[in-house]
C-alpha positions, 0 to 999 in steps of 0.5 A, a space after each residue: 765412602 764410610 770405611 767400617 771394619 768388622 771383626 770376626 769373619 764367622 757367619 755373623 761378620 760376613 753376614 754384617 759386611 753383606 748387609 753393610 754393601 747391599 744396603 748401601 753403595 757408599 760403603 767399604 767394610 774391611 772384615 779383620 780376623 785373628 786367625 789367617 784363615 776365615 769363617 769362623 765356626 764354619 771352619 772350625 766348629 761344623 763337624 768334619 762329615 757334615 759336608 753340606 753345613 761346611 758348604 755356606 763356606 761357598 756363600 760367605 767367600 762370595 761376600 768376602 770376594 766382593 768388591 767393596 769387602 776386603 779380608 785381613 787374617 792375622 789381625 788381632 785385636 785387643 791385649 797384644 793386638 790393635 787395640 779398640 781404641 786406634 781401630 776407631 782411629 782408623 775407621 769410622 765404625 767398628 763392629 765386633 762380631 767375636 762370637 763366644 769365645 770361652 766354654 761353661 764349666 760345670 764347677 764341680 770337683 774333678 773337673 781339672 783332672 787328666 782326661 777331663 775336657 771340654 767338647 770346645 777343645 776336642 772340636 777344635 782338636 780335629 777340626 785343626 784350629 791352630 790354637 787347640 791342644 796337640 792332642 792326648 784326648 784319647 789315651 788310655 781310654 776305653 770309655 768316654 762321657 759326654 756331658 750334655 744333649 745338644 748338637 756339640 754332644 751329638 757331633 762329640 759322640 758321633 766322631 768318637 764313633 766313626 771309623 777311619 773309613 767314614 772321617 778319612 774323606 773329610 777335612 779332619 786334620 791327619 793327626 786326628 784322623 790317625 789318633 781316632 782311628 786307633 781309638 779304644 774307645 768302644 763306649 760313649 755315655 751322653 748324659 743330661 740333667 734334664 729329660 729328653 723333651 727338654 734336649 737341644 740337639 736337632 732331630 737330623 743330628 739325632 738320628 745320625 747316631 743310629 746310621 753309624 756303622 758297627 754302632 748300637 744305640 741305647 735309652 732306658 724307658 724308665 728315665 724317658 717316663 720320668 718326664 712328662 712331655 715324654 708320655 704326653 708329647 701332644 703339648 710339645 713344639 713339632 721339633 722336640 716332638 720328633 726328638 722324642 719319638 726318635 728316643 721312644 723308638 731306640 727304648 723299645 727296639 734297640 739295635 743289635 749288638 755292636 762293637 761301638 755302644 752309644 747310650 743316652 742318659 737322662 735325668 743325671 747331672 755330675 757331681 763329681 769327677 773321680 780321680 785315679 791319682 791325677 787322671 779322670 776314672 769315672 762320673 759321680 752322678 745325682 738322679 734329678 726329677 722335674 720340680 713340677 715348676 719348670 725346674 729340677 731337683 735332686 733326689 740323694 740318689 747317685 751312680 757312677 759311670 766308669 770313664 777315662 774321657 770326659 767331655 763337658 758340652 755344657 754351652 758356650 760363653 762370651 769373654 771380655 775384649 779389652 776396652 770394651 763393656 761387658 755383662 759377666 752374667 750373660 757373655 754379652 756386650 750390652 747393647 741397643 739394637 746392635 749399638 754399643 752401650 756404655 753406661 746405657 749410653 749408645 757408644 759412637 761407632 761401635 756395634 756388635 752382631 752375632 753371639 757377642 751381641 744375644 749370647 751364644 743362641 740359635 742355628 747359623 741362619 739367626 745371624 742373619 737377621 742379627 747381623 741385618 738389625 746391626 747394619 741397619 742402625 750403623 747406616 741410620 747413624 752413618 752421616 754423623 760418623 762420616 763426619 770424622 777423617 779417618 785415614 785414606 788407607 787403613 791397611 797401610 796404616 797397619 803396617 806402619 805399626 808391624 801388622 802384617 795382615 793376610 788379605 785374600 790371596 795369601 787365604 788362596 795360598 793356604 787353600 792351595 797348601 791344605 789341597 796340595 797335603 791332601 794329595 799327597 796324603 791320598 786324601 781330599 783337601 786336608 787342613 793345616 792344624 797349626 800356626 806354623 804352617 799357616 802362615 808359612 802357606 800364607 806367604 806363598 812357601 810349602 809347609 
């Protein structure tokens, strides 16, 4: 049998593990994670209220309930881990499928700021990952920018939006929910540097907004005219066509007044973040217009936005894993489809898939041609890795070295644990925010 582990069980780990038993009979995939609990973005990246995203859960725990797959939790790999090296002792292919673990800074001054976040660590906030910040995002605050126009500032927007009564259903963990019910926060700017034909959030997240109760949502005409494709929309692809239809409705009709105001701003990029002795008070922003080249450029003319709250949502970024190449320009490990490469040279029995292999590009379904490309050309290679000894039980083997991997049924235990804290909360399944309790659950004890 080839005994291959997987790192990293998102979408595109169990992705990678599918394609590795389905096209072949002769092979066990152990799908490792630093985390005791599996799915990745799925878990800790869909936003709580959307229900039927969060429900692949369903079709990625068949792949890890399947015979010849088996699932590690709380195994870290790297610094303070398994290094890559001994996991190549212990198996006769790795795949690294770590997706994109860091975020874009804007690099401007302010950033660091009290009251200046990433969206990455508010998502992870409430969506109770064990290594998010404990809380305090919304402090004081009574206005919040979002810096971006793609999904994750949609998701951003739209949570700081919702009511106690449309999040109190969800999975959201209880300190969140009791912090964003009491939230002051009654404004929230989405603001981009380029116009809305360029955005990157989908039409179904868009509309969203306009469906959240006790919410207005506004859009100036003027900054909409300032792009081309928004006048003309004939030439763009059907999806951001929508989009812009979406945008020209909320210019022309805007909504009644409501306790909740969402505008979307375009054309702006931040410059600064201004400071109230060590906390965020506001945005400084540049106008742009298009270049008539594809690009931007600035026009010397600025305004401020009030803001206690700002969350940058400027994109993912891939980072190093020790004993490992890495491309620094692009967040990657490099690779030829899928095999590893050092100096150019595809590496013996180590692959990647997902967003460490193309970047942090796509919806959740890109990952399964991905992670079919990376499986395909570990098996084309698979008589000569199997040629090298390997030992017979690398799970034991771990624990011979203190690792204590969390296999399926300590994950079981955990669910039990979230659903059981819901109940007693009057609420439906409930996630457990921190590592404490986790690994208390795992082990079969009540957190």
């Amino acid at each position: 049998m080839l005994r291959v582990a997987v790192v990293g069980s998102g979408p595109s780990g169990c992705y990678t593990a599918q394609s590795l038993v389905q096209l072949d009979p002769d092979v066990l995939v152990d799908v490792l994670d630093r985390l005791p609990c599996p799915y990745g973005l799925v878990r800790y990246g869909v936003a709580p209220d959307h229900e039927k995203i969060k429900s692949l859960q369903n079709s990625l725990r068949a792949v890890l309930e399947h015979e010849r797959v088996r699932f590690l939790g709380g195994v870290r790999v790297g610094p303070d881990g398994v290094p890559t090296a001994r996991l190549r002792e212990l198996y006769h292919a790795v795949v690294y499928c770590v997706g994109a673990a860091g975020d874009r800074r804007l690099g401007i001054p302010g950033e660091e700021l009290r009251g200046s976040w990433s969206a990455t660590e508010f998502v992870a906030w409430y969506s109770a990952h064990p290594d998010a910040p404990a809380g305090g995002f919304l402090a004081g605050a009574r206005t919040a920018v979002v810096i971006g126009v793609g999904n994750v500032a949609v998701d951003v927007t739209r949570m700081l939006a919702r009511g106690a009564t449309e999040l109190s259903p969800t999975d959201m963990p209880q300190a969140a929910l009791t912090s964003l019910a009491a939230s002051a926060v009654t404004h929230v700017h989405m603001v981009g540097r380029r116009g809305p034909s360029q955005a990157r959030f989908t039409t179904k997240e868009l509309r969203e907004l306009s469906t959240l109760p006790d919410t207005q949502v506004t859009v100036k005409h003027e900054e909409l005219e300032l792009d081309p494709a928004y006048v003309d929309p004939s030439s763009l692809p059907a999806a951001r066509r929508r989009n812009v239809e979406v945008l020209r409705g909320w210019a022309t009709a805007p909504g009644p007044a409501a306790r909740h105001r969402i505008r979307l701003r375009f054309f702006l990029r931040p410059v600064e973040l201004l400071a109230d002795g060590d906390r965020v008070r506001g945005v400084r922003l540049e106008r742009t217009a298009p270049d008539g080249r594809g690009g931007l450029t600035g026009t010397g003319r600025f305004e401020e936005i009030e803001a206690q709250l700002v969350l940058r949502s400027v994109g993912y970024l891939g980072v190093p894993l020790d004993g490992l190449p890495f491309d620094p320009a692009h967040g990657t490990i490099p690779h030829l489809a899928g095999r590893v490469l050092r100096d150019g040279v595809p590496s013996p029995g180590e692959y990647v898939a997902g967003w460490i292999k193309r970047g942090p590009t796509g919806v959740i379904g890109t990952n399964r041609p991905c992670a079919k490309e990376t499986a395909t050309s570990l098996l084309e290679d698979a008589s000569a890795l199997s040629a090298r000894s390997v030992p017979a039980d690398p799970v034991g083997a771990l624990r011979a070295e203190g690792r204590t991997p969390i296999e399926w049924p300590g994950w079981q235990a955990i669910e039990r644990a979230e659903a059981a804290l819901g109940a007693s909360l009057g609420r439906g399944v409930v996630k457990l925010p921190d590592w404490r309790s986790l690994l208390t659950a795992a082990h079969g004890n009540a957190p």
